[in-house]
C-alpha positions, 0 to 999 in steps of 0.5 A: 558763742565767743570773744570778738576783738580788733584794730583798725588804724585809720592810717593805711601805712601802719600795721597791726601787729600778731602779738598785739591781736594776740593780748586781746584774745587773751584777755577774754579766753573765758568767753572762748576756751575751746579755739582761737584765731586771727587775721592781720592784713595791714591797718587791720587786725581781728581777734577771735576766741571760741566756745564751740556749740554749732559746727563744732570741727567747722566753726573756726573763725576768722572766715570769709567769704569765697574770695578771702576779700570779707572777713568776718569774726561773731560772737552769738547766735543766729537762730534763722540761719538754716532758712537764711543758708538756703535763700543765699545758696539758690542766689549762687553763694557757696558755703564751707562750712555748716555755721551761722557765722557765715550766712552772715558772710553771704548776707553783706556780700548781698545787703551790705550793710542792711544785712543785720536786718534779716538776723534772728538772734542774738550777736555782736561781730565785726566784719571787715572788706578788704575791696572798700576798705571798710570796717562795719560792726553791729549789736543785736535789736536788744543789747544781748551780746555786748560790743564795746569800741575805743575811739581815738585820734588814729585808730579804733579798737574794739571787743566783745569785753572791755578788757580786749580793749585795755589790752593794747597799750595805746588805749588810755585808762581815764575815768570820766566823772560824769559817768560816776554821777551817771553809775550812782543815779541808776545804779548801773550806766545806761546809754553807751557811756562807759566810766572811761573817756572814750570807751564806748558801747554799741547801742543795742539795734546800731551798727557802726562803720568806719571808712577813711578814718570817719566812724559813722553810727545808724540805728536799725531798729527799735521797739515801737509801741505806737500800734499798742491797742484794742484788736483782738480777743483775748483768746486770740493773743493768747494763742498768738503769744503761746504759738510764737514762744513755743517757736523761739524755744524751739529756735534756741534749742538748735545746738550740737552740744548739749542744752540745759535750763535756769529755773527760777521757780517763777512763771516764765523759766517754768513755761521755757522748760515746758515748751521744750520737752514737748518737742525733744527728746533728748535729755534736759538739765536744769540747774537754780540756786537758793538760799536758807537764810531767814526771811529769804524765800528759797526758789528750790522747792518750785524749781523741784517741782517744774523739773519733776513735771517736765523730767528734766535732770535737776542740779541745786547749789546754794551760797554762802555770805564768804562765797559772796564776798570773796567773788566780788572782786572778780564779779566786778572784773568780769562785768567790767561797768559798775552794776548794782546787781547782787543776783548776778553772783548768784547767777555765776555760782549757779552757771559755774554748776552748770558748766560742769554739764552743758555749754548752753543754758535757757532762761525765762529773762525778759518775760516781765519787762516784754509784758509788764511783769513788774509791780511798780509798772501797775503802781506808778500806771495807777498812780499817774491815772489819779494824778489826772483825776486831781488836776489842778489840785495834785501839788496840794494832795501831794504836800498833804501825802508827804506831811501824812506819810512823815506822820505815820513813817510810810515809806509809800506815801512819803515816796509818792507825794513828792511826784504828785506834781512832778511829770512822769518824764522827770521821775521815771528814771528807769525801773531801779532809780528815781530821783528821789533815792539817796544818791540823787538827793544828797549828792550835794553833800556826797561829793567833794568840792572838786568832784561837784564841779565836774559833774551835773545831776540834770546832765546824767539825767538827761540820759533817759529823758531822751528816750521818754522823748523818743516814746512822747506819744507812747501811752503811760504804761509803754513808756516806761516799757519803752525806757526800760527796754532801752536802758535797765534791759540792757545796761543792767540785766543783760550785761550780768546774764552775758558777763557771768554765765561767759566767765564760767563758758556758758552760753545763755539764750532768752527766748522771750527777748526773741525780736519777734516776741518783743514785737508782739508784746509791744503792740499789745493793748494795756489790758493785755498786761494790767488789769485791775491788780493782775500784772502781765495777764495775757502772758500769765492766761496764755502760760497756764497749761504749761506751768503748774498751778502752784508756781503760776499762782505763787507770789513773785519773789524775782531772784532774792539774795541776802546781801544785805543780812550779810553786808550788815552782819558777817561782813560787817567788818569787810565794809568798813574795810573796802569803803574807809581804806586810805586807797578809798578815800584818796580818788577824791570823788566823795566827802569822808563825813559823808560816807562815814555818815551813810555807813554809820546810818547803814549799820544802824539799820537804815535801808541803804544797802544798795548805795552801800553795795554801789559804793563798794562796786565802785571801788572794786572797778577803781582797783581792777580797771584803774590800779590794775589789780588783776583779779581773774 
């Protein structure tokens, strides 16, 4: 795991110089502490930053290939490497070194630039071809590891944080206001929008390649549910499923330091730790992190539990209300996009821990969102089935829903009446967001006559409806696992569990995200994930025998944290500070009434902490990206 950056000018007669390479290393040393390297050749330049885990006296990059004629630096994992390493030798390719870096070397050489096809892992690298003059770039089938770009009239820059970017001088620093409407509609920026103009994500499952100054992007894969139906017995998915996690664990345990796991307490980290110590024998660390405030539940005891079955070494750390505020500035430094994501700082904290003992941590990420793990899935699939049974007569229903949940003050029903008459495309936004939240009914109100000029809610939503488009003939419940898979997994989830545990130089692995487990997911038949009231129920059957009865019938409590006790009280004040200071209300972007008006609401008890957190986030991205506080 590590830090990827680099130049190309588009000019073959200008340079990139050392020192600049050099700035960008800097800027993302967290991701790599234990080695750097660089390769400048004219109008390239690659930067490298390295947290040795294969390999480790071998695994110095920039490498190339036999001839010094491709170069390659990568930041991930390439868990079929060894079975790759072997079919590239017997076609004649010689190796130096042990890693998986360059297997991926020898692939381009043979595939060029289909080689990304035959990757089992996670990654994001950059490889440059010196004969073609070509530089090519790709991000794992899931969105993983993260790549970033910077496109502009002469050149192209890129790295594995936006920070590598912004280290070069000639990359302007320019917020793009449509991207704002964007972060505060889904609370986070989905698609490879980032908030400055310009600055650009690499889709996961895309590659890029720039030739003679033309910068072309080709998607190479993507999540296809179109098979999704009735084939086999339950039983038979059941072995399927547990066959192919117990191999991806094995997969992610490959490792020349040494691997511990996150434990949740939940269903999914539990059965990850369990696969692994039926097969190893070496000594297994587990770390979870837990709160004792009231009304919160505490994840410590289940995880205590899972580690006393499986014998694993267990390491708890709780946080405090001070701890959360006084990370959040970095917690916004480090992920770099505007993400509403209070677990994450949870996760920094107890990947800080482990830090202290492993370089490698699994977790259970991605079960519920492969196999439908999530209530609002059952609900909305359930919902849209009585939609279906009204006909004609929805709208009437749903105004009678609305009017009746005003009457009683049931938030449910008030929330489902208005979408009685509204088509799934137009309101399943992702798993965080509808239409209906806060900030997309009262943006009118929310921005100032300037900002309201500059930016259009139906522009930010058409973000996903192009992947409700993409997924037209999928059915109801794969849609919207389509749509998240491609948005809220990696424009939310993934950017915090990559950008927290690497502040800390940790690596994180998630096995279920494993393309392959996706692929079964994906082509499972609705009751294998709903049915009736039981959500993921061909996980949960296939998972039984390796999670204890306790945690596998235990309700789902996700990854609770009480930001929202302490921002209305211990921190009460910080708010007001960080939301009302004059530096605030001077970017211009929203009406001073209106965000007095939320904080007053929020204070009184309304349940707004999520639009206050996005607000605060916001600001803090302003004074790290924009005024250049630094905060690390």
């Amino acid at each position: 795991m590590c830090g990827i950056c680099g130049k190309l000018e588009f000019e073959r007669e200008k340079q990139v110089s050392a020192s600049l390479l050099k700035s960008m290393a800097d800027a993302i040393r967290h991701r790599g502490p234990d080695d750097e390297g660089f390769y400048a050749s004219g109008q390239v330049g690659l930067g490298f930053r390295r947290l040795s885990i294969i390999d480790l006296a071998g695994g110095h990059q920039p490498l190339s290939n036999e001839d010094g004629a491709v170069w390659i630096i990568f930041n991930g994992e390439i868990y079929n490497y060894q079975g790759l390493r072997e079919e590239l030798a017997a076609k004649g390719h010689v190796f130096k070194t042990k890693t998986d870096t360059e297997v991926i070397v020898h692939l381009y050489e043979e595939y060029g630039s289909e080689c990304v096809a035959k990757l089992r892992g996670m990654f994001g690298f950059a490889i440059w071809d010196s004969k073609t003059s070509t530089l090519f770039l790709a991000r794992d089938r899931v969105g993983i590891k993260p790549l970033y770009y910077y496109v502009g009239d002469r050149f192209l820059v890129f790295g594995s944080e936006i920070k590598a970017i912004l280290a070069d001088p000639a990359v302007p620093r320019e917020v793009d206001p449509q991207v704002i409407d964007q972060f505060l509609t889904y609370y986070y920026v989905p698609g490879r929008q980032t908030l400055l103009r310009n600055l650009f994500k690499l889709e996961p499952g895309h590659s890029l390649t720039v030739k003679n100054g033309k910068v072309e992007i080709r998607r190479y894969w993507d999540l296809d549910f179109s098979a999704a139906g009735n084939h086999h017995s339950s039983n038979d998915y059941e072995q399927q499923l547990v066959e192919l996690l117990d191999e991806a664990v094995q997969l992610h345990m490959i490792s020349d330091v040494p691997v511990g796991f996150l434990l949740s307490g939940g269903i999914d980290s539990t059965a990850m730790l369990s696969f692994a110590a039926e097969k190893t024998d070496k000594p297994i660390s587990t770390y979870t992190v837990g709160f004792s405030s009231q009304g919160v539940i505490d994840e410590r005891p289940f995880a205590r539990l899972a580690a006393e079955r499986y014998g694993s070494k267990h390491y708890e750390i709780s946080m405090s209300s001070d701890e959360f505020a006084g990370f959040l500035p970095r917690y916004v430094w480090h992920m770099e996009e505007p993400v509403v994501e209070p677990p994450a700082i949870a996760l920094y904290y107890v990947s800080k821990l482990a830090s202290q003992y492993v370089k490698v941590l699994i977790s259970g990420e991605g079960g519920d969102e492969a196999f439908a793990g999530y209530q609002n899935y059952r609900n909305i699939f359930w919902f849209e089935t009585a939609k279906k049974f009204f006909g004609p007569l929805r709208g009437p229903v749903g105004q009678g829903m609305s009017a009746l949940g005003q009457f009683l003050g049931s938030r449910v029903l008030s929330k489902y009446g208005p979408l009685m008459d509204t088509d799934l495309a137009e309101y399943y936004l992702s798993r965080t967001s509808t239409p209906f939240q806060f900030f997309n009914q009262a943006s009118a109100g929310l921005y100032s006559l300037d900002m309201a000029h500059k930016v259009s809610k139906d522009r930010s939503m058409d973000v996903v409806r192009q992947f409700h488009a993409n997924g037209a003939s999928y059915g109801l419940l794969e849609k919207m696992l389509y749509v998240d898979t491609k948005t809220w997994l990696p424009d939310d989830l993934l950017v915090k569990a990559d950008k927290m545990t690497m502040a800390n130089s940790v690596e994180l692995r998630v096995p279920f995200l494993d393309h392959k487990v996706l692929e079964f997911a994906a082509q499972l038949p609705r009751n294998q994930k709903i049915r009736g009231l039981t959500m993921k129920y061909v996980a949960k059957k296939a998972l039984a025998k390796h999670v204890p009865e306790e945690i596998l019938n235990r309700r789902k409590a996700g990854f609770p944290v009480p930001y929202d006790a302490w921002l209305r009280t211990n921190l009460r004040e910080w708010v007001n500070e960080i939301l009302l200071a004059p530096e605030t209300l001077s970017r211009g972007y929203f009406r001073q009434r209106t965000v007095e008006g939320l904080i007053q609401r929020y204070h009184a008890g309304a349940g707004y902490s999520k639009e206050i957190f996005a607000l605060i986030v916001l600001e803090l991205w302003h004074r790290s990206f924009i005024d250049n506080q630094v905060q690390a």
